[in-house]
C-alpha positions in Angstrom: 88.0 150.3 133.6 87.5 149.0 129.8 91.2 147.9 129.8 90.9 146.1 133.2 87.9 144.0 131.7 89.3 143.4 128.9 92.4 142.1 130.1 90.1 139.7 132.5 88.7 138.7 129.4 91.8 137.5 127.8 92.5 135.3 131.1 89.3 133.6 130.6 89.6 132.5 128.0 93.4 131.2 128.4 92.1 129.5 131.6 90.7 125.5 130.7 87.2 124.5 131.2 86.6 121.5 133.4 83.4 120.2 133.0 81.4 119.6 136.0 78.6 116.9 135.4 75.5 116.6 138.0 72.5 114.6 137.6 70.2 115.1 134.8 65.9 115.5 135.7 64.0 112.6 135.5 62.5 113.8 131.8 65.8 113.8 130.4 67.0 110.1 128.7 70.1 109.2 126.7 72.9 111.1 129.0 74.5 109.8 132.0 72.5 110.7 135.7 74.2 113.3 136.7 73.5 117.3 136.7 74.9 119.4 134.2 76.2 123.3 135.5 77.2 126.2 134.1 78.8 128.4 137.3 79.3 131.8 136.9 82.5 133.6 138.7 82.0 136.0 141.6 83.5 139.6 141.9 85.3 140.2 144.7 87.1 143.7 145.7 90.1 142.6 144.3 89.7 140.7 141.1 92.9 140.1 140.7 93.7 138.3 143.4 90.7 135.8 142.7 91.4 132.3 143.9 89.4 130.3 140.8 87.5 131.2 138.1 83.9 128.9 138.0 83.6 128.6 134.5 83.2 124.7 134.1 81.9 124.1 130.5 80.6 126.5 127.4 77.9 123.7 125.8 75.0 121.1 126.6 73.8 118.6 124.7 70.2 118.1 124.0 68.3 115.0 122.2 66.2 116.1 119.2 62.7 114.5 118.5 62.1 114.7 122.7 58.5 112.8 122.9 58.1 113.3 126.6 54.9 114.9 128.0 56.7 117.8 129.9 59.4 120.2 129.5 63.2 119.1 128.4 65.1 119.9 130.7 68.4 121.1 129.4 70.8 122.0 132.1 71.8 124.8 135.1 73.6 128.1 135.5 75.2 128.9 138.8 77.3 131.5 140.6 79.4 131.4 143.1 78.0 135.0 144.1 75.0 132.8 144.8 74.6 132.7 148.3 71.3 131.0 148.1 69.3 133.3 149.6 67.8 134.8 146.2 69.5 138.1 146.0 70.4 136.9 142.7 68.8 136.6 139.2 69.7 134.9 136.5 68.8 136.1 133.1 69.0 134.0 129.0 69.2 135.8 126.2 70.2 134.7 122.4 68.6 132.0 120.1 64.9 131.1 121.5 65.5 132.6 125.0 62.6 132.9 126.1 60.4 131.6 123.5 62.0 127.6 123.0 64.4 128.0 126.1 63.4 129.3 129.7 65.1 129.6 132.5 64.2 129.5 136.3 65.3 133.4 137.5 65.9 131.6 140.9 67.7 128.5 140.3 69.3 129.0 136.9 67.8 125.9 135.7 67.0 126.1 131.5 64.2 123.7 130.1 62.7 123.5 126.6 59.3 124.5 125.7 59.4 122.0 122.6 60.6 119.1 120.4 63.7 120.5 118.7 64.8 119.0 114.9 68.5 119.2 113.9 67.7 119.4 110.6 66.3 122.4 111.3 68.3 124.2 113.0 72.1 121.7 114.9 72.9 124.5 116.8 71.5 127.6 119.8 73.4 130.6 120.5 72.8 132.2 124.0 73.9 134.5 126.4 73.5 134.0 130.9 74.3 137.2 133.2 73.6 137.0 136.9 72.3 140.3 138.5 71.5 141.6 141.7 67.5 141.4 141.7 67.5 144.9 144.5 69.4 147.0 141.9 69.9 145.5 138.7 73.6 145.9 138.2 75.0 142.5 136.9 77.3 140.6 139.3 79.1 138.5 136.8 79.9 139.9 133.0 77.6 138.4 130.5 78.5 134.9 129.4 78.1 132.6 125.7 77.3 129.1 126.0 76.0 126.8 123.3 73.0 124.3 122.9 73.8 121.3 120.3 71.4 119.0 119.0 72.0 115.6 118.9 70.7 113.5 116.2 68.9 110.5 115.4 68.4 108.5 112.3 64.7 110.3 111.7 65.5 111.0 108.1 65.2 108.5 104.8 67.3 108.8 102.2 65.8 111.3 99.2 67.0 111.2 95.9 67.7 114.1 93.8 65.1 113.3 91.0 62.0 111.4 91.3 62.1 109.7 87.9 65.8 109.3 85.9 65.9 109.3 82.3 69.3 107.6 80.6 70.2 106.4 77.1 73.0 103.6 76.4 74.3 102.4 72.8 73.0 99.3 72.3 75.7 96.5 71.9 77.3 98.5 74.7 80.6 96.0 76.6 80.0 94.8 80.1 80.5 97.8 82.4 79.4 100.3 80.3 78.4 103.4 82.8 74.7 104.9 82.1 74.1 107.2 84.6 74.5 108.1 88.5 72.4 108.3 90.7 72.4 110.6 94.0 70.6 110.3 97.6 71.1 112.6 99.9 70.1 111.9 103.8 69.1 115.2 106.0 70.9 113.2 109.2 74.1 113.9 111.1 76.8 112.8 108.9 79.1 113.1 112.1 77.0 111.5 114.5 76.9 107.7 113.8 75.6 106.1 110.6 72.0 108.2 110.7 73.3 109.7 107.1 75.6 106.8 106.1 74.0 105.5 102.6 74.3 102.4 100.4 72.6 101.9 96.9 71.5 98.3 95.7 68.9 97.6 92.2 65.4 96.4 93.0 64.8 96.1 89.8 66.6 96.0 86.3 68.9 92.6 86.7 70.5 90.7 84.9 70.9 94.1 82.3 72.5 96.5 84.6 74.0 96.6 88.3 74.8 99.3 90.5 77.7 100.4 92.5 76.3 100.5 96.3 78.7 103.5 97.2 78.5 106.0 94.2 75.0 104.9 92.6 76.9 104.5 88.7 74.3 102.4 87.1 76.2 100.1 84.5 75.3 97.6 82.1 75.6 94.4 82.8 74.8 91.8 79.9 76.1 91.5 76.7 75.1 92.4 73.5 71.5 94.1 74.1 69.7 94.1 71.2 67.6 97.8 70.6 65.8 95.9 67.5 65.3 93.1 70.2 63.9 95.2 73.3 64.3 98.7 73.3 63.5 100.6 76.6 64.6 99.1 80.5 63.2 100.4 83.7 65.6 99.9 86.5 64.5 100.5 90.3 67.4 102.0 92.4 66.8 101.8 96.4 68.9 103.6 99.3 69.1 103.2 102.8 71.1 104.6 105.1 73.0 103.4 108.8 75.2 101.9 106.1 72.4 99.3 104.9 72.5 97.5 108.3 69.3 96.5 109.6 66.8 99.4 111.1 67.7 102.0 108.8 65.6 103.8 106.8 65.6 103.5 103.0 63.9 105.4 99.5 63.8 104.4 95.9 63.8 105.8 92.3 63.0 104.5 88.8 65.2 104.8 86.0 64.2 104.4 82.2 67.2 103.5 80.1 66.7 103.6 76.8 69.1 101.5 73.9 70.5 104.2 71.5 70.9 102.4 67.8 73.8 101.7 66.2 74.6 100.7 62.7 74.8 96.7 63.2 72.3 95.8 60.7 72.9 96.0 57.2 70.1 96.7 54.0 68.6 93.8 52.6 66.1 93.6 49.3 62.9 92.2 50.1 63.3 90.9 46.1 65.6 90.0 44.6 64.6 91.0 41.0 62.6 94.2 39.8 60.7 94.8 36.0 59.9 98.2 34.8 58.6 99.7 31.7 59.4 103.0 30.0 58.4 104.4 26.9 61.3 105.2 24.6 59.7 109.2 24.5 60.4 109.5 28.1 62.6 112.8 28.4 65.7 112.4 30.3 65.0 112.6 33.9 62.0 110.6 33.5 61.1 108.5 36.9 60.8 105.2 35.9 60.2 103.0 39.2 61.1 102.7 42.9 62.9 99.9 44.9 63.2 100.1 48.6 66.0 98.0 51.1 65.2 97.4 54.3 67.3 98.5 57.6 66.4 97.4 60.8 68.1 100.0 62.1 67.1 103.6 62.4 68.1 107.4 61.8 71.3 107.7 59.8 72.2 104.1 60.9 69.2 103.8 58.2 69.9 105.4 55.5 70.7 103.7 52.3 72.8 105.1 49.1 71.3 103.2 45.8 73.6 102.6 42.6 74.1 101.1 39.8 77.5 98.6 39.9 76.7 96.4 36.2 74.5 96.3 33.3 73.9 97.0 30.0 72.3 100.7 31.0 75.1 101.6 32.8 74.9 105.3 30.7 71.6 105.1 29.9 70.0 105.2 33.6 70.5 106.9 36.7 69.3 105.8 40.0 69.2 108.3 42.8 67.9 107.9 46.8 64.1 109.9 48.3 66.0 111.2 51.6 62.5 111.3 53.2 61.2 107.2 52.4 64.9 105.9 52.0 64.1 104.3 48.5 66.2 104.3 45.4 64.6 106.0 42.2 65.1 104.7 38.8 65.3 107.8 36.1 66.5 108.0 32.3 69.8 109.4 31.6 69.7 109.6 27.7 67.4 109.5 24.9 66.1 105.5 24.7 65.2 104.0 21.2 63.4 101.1 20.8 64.4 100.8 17.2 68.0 100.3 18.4 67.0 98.5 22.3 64.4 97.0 23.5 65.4 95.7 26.5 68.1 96.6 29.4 69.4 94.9 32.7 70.9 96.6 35.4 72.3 95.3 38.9 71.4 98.0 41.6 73.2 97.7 45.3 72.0 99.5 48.3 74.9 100.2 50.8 75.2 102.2 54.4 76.9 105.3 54.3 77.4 105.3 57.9 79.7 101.9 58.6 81.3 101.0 62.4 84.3 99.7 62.0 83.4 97.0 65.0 80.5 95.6 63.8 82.3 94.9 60.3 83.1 91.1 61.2 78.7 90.5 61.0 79.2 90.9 57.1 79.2 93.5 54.2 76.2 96.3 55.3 75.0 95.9 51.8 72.9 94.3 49.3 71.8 93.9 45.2 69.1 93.4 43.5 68.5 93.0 39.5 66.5 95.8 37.6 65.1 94.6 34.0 63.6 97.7 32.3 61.6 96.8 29.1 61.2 99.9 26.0 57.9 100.4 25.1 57.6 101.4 21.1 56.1 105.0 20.8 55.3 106.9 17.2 58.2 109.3 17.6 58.5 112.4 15.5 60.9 113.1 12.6 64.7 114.0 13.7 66.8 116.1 12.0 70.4 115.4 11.0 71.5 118.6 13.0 70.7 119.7 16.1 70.9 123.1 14.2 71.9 124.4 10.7 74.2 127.6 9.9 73.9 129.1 5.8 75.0 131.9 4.1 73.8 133.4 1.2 75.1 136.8 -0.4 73.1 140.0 -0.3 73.0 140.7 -3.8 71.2 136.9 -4.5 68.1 137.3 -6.5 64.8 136.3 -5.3 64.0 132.2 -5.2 67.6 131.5 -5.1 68.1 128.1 -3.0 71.0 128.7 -0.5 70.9 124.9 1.5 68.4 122.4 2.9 67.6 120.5 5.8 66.9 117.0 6.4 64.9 114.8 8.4 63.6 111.7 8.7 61.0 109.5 10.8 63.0 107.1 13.5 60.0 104.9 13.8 60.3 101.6 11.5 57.7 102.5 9.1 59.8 106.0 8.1 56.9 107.9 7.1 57.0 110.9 4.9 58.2 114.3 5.8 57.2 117.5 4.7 59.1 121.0 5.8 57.2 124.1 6.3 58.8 127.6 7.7 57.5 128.5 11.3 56.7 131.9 10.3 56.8 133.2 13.7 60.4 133.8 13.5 60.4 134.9 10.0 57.4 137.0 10.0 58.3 139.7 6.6 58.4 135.9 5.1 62.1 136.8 3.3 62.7 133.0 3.0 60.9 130.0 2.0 61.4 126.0 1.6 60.6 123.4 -0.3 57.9 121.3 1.5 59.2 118.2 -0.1 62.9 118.5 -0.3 64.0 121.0 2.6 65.6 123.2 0.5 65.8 126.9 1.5 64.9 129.7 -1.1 65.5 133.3 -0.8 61.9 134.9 -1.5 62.9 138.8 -1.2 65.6 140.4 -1.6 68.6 141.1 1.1 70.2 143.5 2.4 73.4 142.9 4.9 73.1 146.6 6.1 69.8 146.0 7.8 70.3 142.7 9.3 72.9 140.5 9.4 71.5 137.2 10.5 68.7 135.8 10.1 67.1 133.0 12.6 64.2 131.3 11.7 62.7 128.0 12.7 62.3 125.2 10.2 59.7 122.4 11.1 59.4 118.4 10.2 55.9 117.2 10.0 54.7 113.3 9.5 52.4 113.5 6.5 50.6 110.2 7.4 50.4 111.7 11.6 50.7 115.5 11.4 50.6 115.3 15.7 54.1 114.1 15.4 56.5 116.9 14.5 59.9 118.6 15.5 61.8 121.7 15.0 65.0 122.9 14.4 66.7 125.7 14.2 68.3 127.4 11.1 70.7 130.2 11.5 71.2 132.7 8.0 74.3 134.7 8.0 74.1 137.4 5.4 77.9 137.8 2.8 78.5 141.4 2.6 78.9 142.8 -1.3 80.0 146.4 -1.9 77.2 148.5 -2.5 77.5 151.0 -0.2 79.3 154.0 -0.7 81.3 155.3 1.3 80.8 159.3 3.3 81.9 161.7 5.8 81.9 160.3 9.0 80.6 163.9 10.1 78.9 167.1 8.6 82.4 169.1 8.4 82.5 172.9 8.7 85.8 174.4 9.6 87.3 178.2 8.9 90.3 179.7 7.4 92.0 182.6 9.0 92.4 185.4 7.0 96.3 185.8 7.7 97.0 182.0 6.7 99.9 180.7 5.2 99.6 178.4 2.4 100.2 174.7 3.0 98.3 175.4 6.4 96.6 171.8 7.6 93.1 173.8 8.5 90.6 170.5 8.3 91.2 166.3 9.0 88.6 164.6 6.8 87.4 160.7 8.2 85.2 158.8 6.2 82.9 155.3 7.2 81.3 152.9 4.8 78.3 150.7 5.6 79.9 148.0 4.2 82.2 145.5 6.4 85.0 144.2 3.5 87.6 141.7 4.6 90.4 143.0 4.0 89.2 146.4 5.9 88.2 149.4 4.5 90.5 151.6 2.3 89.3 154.8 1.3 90.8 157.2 -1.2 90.3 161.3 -1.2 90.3 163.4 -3.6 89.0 167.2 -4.7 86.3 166.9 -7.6 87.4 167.3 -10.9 85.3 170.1 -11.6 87.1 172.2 -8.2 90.1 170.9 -8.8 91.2 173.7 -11.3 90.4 176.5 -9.6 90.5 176.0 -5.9 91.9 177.6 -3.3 92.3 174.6 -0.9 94.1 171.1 -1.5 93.2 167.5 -0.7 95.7 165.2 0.6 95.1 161.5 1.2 97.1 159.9 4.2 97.1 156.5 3.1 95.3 155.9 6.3 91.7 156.0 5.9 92.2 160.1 6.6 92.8 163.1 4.9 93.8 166.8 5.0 92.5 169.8 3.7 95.3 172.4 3.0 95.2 176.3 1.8 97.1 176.6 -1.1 97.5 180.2 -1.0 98.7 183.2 1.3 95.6 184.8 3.2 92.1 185.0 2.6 89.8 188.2 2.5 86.4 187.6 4.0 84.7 190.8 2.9 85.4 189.0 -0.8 84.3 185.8 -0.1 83.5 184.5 3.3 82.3 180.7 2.7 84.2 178.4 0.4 82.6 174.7 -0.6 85.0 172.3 -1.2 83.5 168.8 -2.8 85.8 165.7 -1.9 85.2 162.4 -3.5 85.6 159.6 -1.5 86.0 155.9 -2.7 86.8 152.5 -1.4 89.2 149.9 -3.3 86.7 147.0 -3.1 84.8 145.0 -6.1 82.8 147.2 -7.6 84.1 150.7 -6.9 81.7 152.8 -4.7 82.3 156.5 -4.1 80.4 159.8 -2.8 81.0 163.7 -3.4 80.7 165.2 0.4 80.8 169.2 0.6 83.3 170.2 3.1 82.2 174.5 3.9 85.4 176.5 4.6 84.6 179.7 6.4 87.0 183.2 6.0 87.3 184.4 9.5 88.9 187.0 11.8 91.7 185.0 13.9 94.4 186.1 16.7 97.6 186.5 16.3 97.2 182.3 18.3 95.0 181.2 15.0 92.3 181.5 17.5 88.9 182.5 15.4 87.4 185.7 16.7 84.9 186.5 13.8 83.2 184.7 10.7 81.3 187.6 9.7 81.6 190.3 7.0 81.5 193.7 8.7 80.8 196.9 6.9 84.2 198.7 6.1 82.6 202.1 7.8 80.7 202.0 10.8 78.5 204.9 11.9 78.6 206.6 14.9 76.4 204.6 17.4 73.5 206.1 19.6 74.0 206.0 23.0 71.9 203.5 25.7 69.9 206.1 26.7 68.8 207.7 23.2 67.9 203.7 22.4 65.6 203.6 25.3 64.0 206.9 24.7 63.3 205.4 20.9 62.2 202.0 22.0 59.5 204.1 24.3 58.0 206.6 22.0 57.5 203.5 19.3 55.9 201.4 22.7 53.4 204.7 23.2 52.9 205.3 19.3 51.4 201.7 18.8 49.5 201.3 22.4 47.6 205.1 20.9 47.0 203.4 18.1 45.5 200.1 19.4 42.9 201.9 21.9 42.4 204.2 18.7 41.0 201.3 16.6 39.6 199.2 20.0 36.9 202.8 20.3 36.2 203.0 16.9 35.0 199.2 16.4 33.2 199.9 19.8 31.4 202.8 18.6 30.4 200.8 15.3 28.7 198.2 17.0 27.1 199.9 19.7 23.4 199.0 19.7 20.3 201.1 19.5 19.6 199.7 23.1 21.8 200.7 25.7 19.8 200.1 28.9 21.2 197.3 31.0 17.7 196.4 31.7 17.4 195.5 28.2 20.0 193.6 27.3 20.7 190.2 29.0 24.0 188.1 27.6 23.3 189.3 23.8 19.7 188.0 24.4 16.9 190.4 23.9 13.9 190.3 26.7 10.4 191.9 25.6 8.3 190.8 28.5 5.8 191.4 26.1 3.6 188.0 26.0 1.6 189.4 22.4 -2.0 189.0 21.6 -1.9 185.5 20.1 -2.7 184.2 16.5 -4.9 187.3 16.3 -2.0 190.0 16.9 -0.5 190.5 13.7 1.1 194.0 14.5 3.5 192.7 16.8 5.0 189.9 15.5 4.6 189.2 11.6 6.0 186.1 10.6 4.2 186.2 7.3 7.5 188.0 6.3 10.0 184.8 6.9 7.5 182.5 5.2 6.8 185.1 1.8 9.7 187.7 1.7 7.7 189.4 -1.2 5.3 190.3 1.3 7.4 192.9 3.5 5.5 195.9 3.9 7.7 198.5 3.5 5.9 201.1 5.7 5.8 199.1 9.1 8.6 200.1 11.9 10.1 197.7 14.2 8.5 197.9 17.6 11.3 196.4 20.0 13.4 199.4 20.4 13.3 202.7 20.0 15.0 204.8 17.8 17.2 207.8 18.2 15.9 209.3 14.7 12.7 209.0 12.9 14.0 207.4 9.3 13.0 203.8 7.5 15.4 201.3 7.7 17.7 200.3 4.4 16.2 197.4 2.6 17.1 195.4 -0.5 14.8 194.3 -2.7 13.5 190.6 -3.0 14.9 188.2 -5.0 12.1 187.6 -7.5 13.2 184.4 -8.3 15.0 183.4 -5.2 14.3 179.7 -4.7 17.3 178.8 -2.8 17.1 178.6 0.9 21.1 179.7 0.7 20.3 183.0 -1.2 17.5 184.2 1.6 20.1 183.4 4.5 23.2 185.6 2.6 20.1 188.3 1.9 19.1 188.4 5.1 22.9 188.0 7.3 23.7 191.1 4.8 21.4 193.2 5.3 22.0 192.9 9.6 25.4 193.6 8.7 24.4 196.7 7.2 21.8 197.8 9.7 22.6 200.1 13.0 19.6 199.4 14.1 19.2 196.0 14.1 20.0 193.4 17.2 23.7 192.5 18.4 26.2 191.4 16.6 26.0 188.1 17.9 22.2 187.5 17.8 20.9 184.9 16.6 18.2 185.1 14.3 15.9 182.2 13.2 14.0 182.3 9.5 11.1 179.3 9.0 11.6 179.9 5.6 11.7 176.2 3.6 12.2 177.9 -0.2 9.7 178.0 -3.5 10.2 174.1 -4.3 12.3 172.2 -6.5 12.1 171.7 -10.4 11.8 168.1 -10.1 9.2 168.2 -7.9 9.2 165.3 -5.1 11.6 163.0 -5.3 9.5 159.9 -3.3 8.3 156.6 -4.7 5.4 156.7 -2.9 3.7 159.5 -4.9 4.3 157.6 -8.1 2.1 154.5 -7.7 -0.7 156.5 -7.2 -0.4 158.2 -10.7 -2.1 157.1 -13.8 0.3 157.0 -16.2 3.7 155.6 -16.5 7.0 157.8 -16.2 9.3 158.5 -18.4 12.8 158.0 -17.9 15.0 157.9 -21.7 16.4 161.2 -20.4 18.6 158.9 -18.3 20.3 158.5 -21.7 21.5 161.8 -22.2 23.4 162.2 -18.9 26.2 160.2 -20.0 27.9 156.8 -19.6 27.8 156.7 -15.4 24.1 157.0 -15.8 23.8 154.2 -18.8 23.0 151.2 -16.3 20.2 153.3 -14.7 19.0 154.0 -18.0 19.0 150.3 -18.9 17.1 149.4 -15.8 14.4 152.1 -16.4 14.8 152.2 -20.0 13.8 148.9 -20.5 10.6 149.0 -18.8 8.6 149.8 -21.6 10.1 147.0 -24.0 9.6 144.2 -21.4 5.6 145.5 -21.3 5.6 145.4 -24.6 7.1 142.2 -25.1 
């Protein structure tokens, strides 16, 4: 069955489509009075031996913007299965069936609901079926027809941008394009001249025209000026059905601006420019400003300054501020106003940036004359040099002159100059000058060794102006003299194997000197004459600053002499003669039979038998518990020595001794006796000490008094010895405190104060005897008694 429709299918649509036109509802305007049907086939028994097929036409046409008060009416399906007697029903389906487009079920008639837009949508899709109403089994396949919309000019133009912003060169040829313009129109472009558009200029003549078909805004006059007028606002309209008369239209604005070009060269607002400079001013120096003019702008504005003639032409340099576009005046060399006073220069400002077209309005530059006056200044001496190289020889002698330096005032009135030595730079003060002269004098002596150039700074000052002074530098080499001797370059110590031949090469000797001759060093070796004799080694100069130290005999016996010093004198050949004795220790030693040493040391010719690891270890240990026994030994026996009387921790707190025994006052003299500390005769012998107890009833040891003990120093040593001695005293480490101030001085007090009160007048001529330190006290004192008398 799906074949059979299928192949009817395929006859449909080979079959032609007349159109059958009937007369169109009364609400319906714009098509021609008659009605519009879409018939649908019948199905007979035998479809294929159909008579016609009643397809007339797959589309209708339908008016947008309808403004009518009813319902469009749009057209009719029929059937020829339609017998009229409404067994039939027609059904729409697709775009807006049902919704936008309805259909009469009985009649096939389609309407619709509401105004329709093309813009918004040119073009309906549906489907129509016929069906038998009783059972609902379609009587004719489903069918596709098509609803166009037909347009009308309901649209204006739009352009793409509401405001257009262009540039153009200014100076710009006839035609020159700015920019385009678009307008689109939402209209049928098929249908009539609804979306036909045409461009024309409102506003913006006679500078600029516009091509009615593309919308190229070109310029249209000659020669606009940017400096003249700058910025153009053009109004561009379109309007569609082809500009004719009816049709709808829109505008837009366009602002052209003129882009600048270089057409206008620099000019000087003068002609002629004065500036003044003090002849002081350093190189680089700013001395004034000049400024050109250029109507144009950007890099069509910038200006290059320089200097083409003048007197100056070295002395000045003239450069361009990028950011104000003005040319700078600065000093190139030193000026002097002794030898110029005044200078003219010729200064041109030119464009860097030229166009070759606008080359026939002139030269784009211009000059101006620059007169630049030197202003006198007090200027400070100058040297002859810029800087001054002596020598002198290390062995010169104090205050001997080795050159001099020069310099003079450049101002007219050449005031006097005196030199001094900036002793900053020559702070051990080895040279000095001659404050009126400039000469330099040595002022210690030199040595070449320690430094060998000296740079010190030598400095001009105006006697009459001391503000005005200079400095130059002064640059000492030191001449080298031989008085250095020369020496090893290294401590050598080198060995001899027992089993060498003689003429064996054992040592290579090298020697340096301090000293820096110019031919170059040549030293000379040599064995001192006193080892010379008698030695068993040789010294061989190589001619080459070198030598060699050679055995002169068959082997060497260590256990007879194991060390050998050999002194070499070394000397150079310069002017005087320096030389040096270096020891060079030759060791007897053991060697392989390579000459490899093996041992330097003289072994005993009979070695005993050696203990074995084990009876070492069992030796080391005994000695290790022999002198621990003997430490612990001695650490008991000091401990038992000191041990107090009191043993009771209670009693003893850190070496301090607590009584908790608050006494009877001034009135308890048993207790605490301090009588003893002030009057050490007064011990009595009989009285015990009541702060510990002892073990055995017996009177402590005690040493008799010094009877004439008057030193504070003898009590202490007394008393700290006889602790010492006592077991039953305090710790070790107590401390004891004695208020014990001595029996007075022979010479009585000492203070002034006492002897104004006496009657009569001291004596002091013993001064005399106690030799010459004491003779100007005596004097002083001595006299005292004269002057009264007197």
């Amino acid at each position: 069955m799906r074949t059979y429709r299928y192949f009817l299918l395929l006859f449909w649509v080979g079959q032609p489509y007349p159109t059958f036109s009937t007369p169109l509802s009364k609400r319906t305007s714009g098509f021609p009075a008659k009605k519009r049907a879409l018939e649908l086939s019948g199905n007979s028994k035998n479809e294929l031996n159909r008579s016609k097929r009643s397809w007339m036409w797959n589309q209708f046409f339908l008016l947008e913007e309808y403004a009518g008060s009813g319902y469009q009416y749009v057209g009719k399906l029929h059937s020829d299965q339609d017998r009229g007697d409404g067994s039939l029903k027609y059904i729409l389906s697709g775009d807006g069936a049902g919704d936008l487009f309805i259909i009469n079920e009985n009649t096939g008639d389609i309407q619709a609901t509401r105004r329709l837009d093309r813009e918004e949508k040119p073009v309906y899709i549906l489907r129509a079926q016929a069906v038998n109403r009783k059972t609902g089994r379609p009587v004719e396949p489903e069918s596709e027809f098509i609803i166009k919309i037909h347009d009308i000019n309901d649209n204006e133009p739009i352009f793409t941008k509401e405001l257009y912003t262009a540039t153009v060169p200014e100076m710009s040829d006839v035609g020159t394009v700015v920019v385009q313009v678009t307008a689109t129109d939402a209209d049928d472009p098929t249908y009539g001249n609804s979306a036909k558009v045409v461009y024309s200029i409102l506003q913006g003549q006679p500078y600029f025209s516009v091509e009615s078909e593309t919308g190229i805004i070109k310029t249209a006059l000659l020669n606009m000026d940017r400096e003249n007028r700058e910025q153009y606002q053009v109004v561009i309209q379109a309007k569609d059905m082809g500009g004719q008369m009816g049709g709808l239209s829109g505008t837009t604005t366009v602002n052209i601006t003129l882009t600048d070009v270089n057409d206008n060269p620099p000019r000087f607002p003068q002609s002629t420019y004065q500036f003044h400079t003090p002849e002081s001013s350093p190189p680089g120096t700013p001395i004034g400003r000049i400024k050109a003019s250029d109507a144009d702008m950007g890099e069509n504005a910038a200006i290059e300054y320089s200097i083409t003639e003048g007197e100056g032409l070295d002395m000045f340099d003239v450069v361009t501020d990028q950011e104000t576009q003005e040319g700078i005046i600065t000093v190139r060399k030193l000026l002097d106003f002794e030898k110029k006073k005044v200078y003219t220069l010729k200064v041109e400002a030119s464009n860097p940036h030229v166009e070759p077209r606008f080359l026939y309005l002139g030269p784009f530059k211009d000059s101006a004359t620059v007169r630049i006056v030197v202003e006198d200044v007090d200027e400070p001496p100058v040297f002859s040099k810029l800087a001054y190289i002596l020598q002198v020889r290390e062995d010169a002698q104090i205050n001997t002159t080795i050159g001099s330096v020069t310099a003079q005032d450049p101002d007219a009135a050449r005031n006097p100059v005196k030199y001094s030595v900036d002793r900053h730079t020559d702070m051990d003060r080895i040279f000095n000058i001659h404050s009126g002269n400039g000469s330099i004098f040595t002022s210690k002596l030199l040595d070449r060794e320690t430094l060998l150039w000296h740079n010190i700074t030598v400095i001009a000052t105006e006697i009459n102006n001391p503000k005005q002074s200079s400095r130059v530098p002064l640059y000492i080499k030191v001449l080298d003299v031989n008085d250095n001797a020369p020496e090893f370059a290294e401590f050598y110590e080198t060995f001899v194997c027992e089993k060498a031949k003689a003429d064996q090469l054992i040592q290579t000797l090298r020697a340096v000197d301090k000293d820096d001759p110019h031919s170059g060093h040549q030293f000379s070796f040599s064995l001192a004459p006193e080892a010379a004799s008698g030695s068993n080694f040789t010294v061989q100069d190589n001619k080459d600053n070198t030598a060699g130290i050679f055995t002169r005999k068959n082997g060497y016996n260590r256990h007879e002499m194991s060390t050998y010093l050999l002194p070499v004198v070394i000397s150079d050949n310069d002017y005087p003669v320096q030389s040096s004795t270096g020891t060079v220790t030759v060791r007897v030693c053991a060697c392989d039979h390579h000459g490899n040493m093996q041992s330097c040391h003289a072994e005993a010719l009979v070695h005993p038998t050696g203990l074995s690891t084990g009876a070492l270890i069992a030796i080391l240990l005994c000695i290790v518990t022999l002198l621990v026994t003997v430490v612990l030994f001695a650490a008991l026996r000091r401990q038992r020595k000191k041990e107090p009387l009191i043993i009771s921790k209670e009693d003893i707190r850190d070496n301090i001794v607590s009584y908790n025994d608050e006494g009877g006052g001034e009135e308890d003299t048993q207790a605490f006796d301090i009588g003893t500390l002030r009057n050490p005769e007064a011990i009595e012998d009989s009285k015990l000490r009541r702060d510990i107890v002892p073990e055995a009833l017996f009177l402590p040891r005690r040493t008799p008094a010094a009877r004439d003990n008057t030193d504070v120093r003898d009590f202490i040593n007394q008393r700290l010895k006889e602790h010492d001695t006592d077991p039953t005293a305090p710790p070790y480490d107590s401390l004891a405190t004695y208020a014990y101030e001595g029996t007075g001085s022979v010479a009585d007090s000492l203070s002034s104060l006492e002897s104004v009160t006496t009657d009569g007048d001291q004596d002091y001529d013993y001064l005399s005897d106690w030799g010459p330190r004491f003779k100007k006290l005596a004097d002083m004192y001595g006299g005292v008694d004269s002057d009264k008398d007197s």
